[in-house]
C-alpha positions in Angstrom: -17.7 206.9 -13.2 -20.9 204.7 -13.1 -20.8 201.9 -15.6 -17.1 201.7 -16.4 -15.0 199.1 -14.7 -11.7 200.3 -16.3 -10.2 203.2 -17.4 -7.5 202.9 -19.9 -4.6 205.4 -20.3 -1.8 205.2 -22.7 1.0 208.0 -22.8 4.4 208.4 -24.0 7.2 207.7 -21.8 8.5 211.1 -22.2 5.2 212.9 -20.8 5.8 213.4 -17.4 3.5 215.6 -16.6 0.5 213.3 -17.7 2.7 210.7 -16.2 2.2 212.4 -12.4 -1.6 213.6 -13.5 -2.2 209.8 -13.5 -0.5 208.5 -11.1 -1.9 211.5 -8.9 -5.4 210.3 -9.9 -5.0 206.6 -8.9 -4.0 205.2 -12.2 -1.1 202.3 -12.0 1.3 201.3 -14.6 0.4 198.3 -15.8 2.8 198.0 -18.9 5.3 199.4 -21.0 5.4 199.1 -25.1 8.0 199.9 -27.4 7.3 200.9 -31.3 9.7 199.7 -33.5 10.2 201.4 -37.0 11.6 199.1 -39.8 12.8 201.9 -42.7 12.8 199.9 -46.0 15.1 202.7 -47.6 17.9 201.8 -44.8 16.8 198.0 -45.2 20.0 196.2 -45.2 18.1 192.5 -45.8 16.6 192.1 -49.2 13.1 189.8 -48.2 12.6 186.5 -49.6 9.2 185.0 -50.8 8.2 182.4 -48.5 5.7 179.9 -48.2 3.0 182.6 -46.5 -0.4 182.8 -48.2 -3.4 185.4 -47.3 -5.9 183.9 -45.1 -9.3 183.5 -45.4 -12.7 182.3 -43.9 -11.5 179.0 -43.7 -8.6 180.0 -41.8 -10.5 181.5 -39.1 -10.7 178.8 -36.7 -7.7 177.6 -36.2 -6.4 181.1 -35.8 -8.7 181.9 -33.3 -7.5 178.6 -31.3 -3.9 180.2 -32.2 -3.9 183.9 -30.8 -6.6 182.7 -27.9 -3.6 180.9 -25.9 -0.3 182.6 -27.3 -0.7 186.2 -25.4 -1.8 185.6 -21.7 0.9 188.0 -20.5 -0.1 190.6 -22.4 -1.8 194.0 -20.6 -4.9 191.9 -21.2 -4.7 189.8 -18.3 -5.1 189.1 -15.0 -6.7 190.9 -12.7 -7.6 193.8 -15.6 -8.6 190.7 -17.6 -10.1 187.4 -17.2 -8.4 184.0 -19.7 -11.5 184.3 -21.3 -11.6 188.1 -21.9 -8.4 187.9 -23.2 -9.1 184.8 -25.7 -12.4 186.2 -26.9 -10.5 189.8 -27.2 -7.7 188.2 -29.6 -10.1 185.9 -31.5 -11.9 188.4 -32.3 -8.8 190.9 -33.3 -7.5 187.8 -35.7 -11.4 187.6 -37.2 -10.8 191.1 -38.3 -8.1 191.2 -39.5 -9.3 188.0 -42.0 -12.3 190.1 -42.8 -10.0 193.0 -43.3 -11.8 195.1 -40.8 -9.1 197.3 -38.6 -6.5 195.7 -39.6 -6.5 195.5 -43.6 -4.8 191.7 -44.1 -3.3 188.5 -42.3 -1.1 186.3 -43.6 -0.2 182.7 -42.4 2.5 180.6 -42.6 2.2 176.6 -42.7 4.1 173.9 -43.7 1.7 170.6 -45.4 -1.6 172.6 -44.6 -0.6 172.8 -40.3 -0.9 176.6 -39.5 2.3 177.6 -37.8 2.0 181.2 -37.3 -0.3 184.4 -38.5 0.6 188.3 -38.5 -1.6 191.0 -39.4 -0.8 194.4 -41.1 -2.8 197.8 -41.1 -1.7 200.4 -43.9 -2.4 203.7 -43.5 -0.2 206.0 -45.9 3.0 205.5 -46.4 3.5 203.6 -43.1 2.0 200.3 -42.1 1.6 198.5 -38.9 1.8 195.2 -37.7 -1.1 194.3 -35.4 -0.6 190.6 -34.2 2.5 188.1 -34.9 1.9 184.8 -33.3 3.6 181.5 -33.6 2.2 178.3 -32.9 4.2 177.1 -29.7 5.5 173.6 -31.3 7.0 176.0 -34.1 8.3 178.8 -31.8 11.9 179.4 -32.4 12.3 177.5 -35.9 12.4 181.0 -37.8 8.6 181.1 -38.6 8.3 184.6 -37.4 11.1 185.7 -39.3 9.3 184.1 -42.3 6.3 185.8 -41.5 8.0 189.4 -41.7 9.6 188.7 -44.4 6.3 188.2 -46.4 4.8 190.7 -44.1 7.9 193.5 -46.0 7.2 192.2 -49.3 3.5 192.6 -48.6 4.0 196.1 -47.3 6.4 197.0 -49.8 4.1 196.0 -53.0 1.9 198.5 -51.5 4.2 201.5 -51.7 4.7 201.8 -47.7 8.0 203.0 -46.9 8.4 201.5 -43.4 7.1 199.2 -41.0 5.9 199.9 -37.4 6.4 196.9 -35.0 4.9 197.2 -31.5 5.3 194.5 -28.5 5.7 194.9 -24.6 9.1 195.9 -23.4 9.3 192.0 -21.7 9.1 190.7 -24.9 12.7 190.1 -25.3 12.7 187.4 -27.8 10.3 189.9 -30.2 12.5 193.0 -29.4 15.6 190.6 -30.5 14.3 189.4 -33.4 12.9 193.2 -34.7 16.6 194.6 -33.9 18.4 192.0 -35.9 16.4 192.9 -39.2 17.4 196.6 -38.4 14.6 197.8 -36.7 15.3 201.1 -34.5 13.3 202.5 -31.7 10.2 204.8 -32.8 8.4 205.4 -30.3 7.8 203.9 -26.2 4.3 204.2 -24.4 3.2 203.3 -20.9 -0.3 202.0 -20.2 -2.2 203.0 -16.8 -5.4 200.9 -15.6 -7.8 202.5 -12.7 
């Protein structure tokens, strides 16, 4: 195909026969995601406020410099995807979600005005969907995701959503982790093919 560099191919693990059409057409698998559903009904934790504020414009920078170094290994990379490519991909992902454009709100968390993490939520029914959830590295593993959810549930919750949809690459083991010990189950698993 003239112009296009890359064709992109997502499919559910469970369809094999598109599965073999691509893999018969020189597509290679290039990663595997798992969905996550969070069902508030079965929600065994009851969320606490925290301190996690809605961002705004003047926000944007420092979540740009955020997201543009905290997700090199994701199917966004090398050789598909230059460090650049990627960073100007997730910058601009994190702009729209502050301008509520695809995704409809971002949250940060910070402690004495230093940002130390961000997620992003889309709603679309009953259902809503969390796009990005980054930490700031010095912060990583101090609970700030967890804190982030939290106010990402209560967010979700206030508008009438009854569950959550989590999605993150099946070697994310710390994010898979952290999703099952809230009570999180298994939705939904996708492969992604690059030719």
């Amino acid at each position: 195909m003239e112009g296009i560099s890359l064709l992109q191919a997502k499919t559910l693990t469970t369809d094999l026969n598109t599965i073999y059409w691509l893999q018969q057409n020189g597509f290679q698998l290039v990663e595997t995601e798992i969905t996550f559903a969070l069902e508030f009904a079965k929600f065994s934790e009851k969320p606490t406020a925290c301190e996690c504020r809605i961002a705004g414009q003047a926000d944007v920078a420092a979540l740009k410099k955020l997201v543009g170094t905290v997700f090199p290994n994701t199917r966004f990379r090398p050789p598909y995807f230059s460090q650049a490519e990627n960073q100007r991909f997730y910058a601009k992902w994190i702009e729209n979600a502050v301008n509520g454009e695809f995704d409809d709100l971002c949250l940060i968390a910070e402690q004495n005005g230093k940002l130390q993490g961000t997620i992003s939520l889309r709603f679309n029914g009953n259902t809503a969907k969390i796009g990005l959830l980054a930490v700031v590295p010095e912060f990583q593993r101090q609970g700030i995701a967890k804190r982030l959810l939290s106010a990402a549930i209560l967010h979700v919750q206030h508008h009438n959503a009854e569950n959550l949809h989590i999605t993150t690459q099946l070697s994310n083991i710390a994010a898979i982790s952290l999703y099952q010990s809230l009570g999180a189950t298994i939705f939904e698993t996708n492969y992604w093919f690059y030719r």
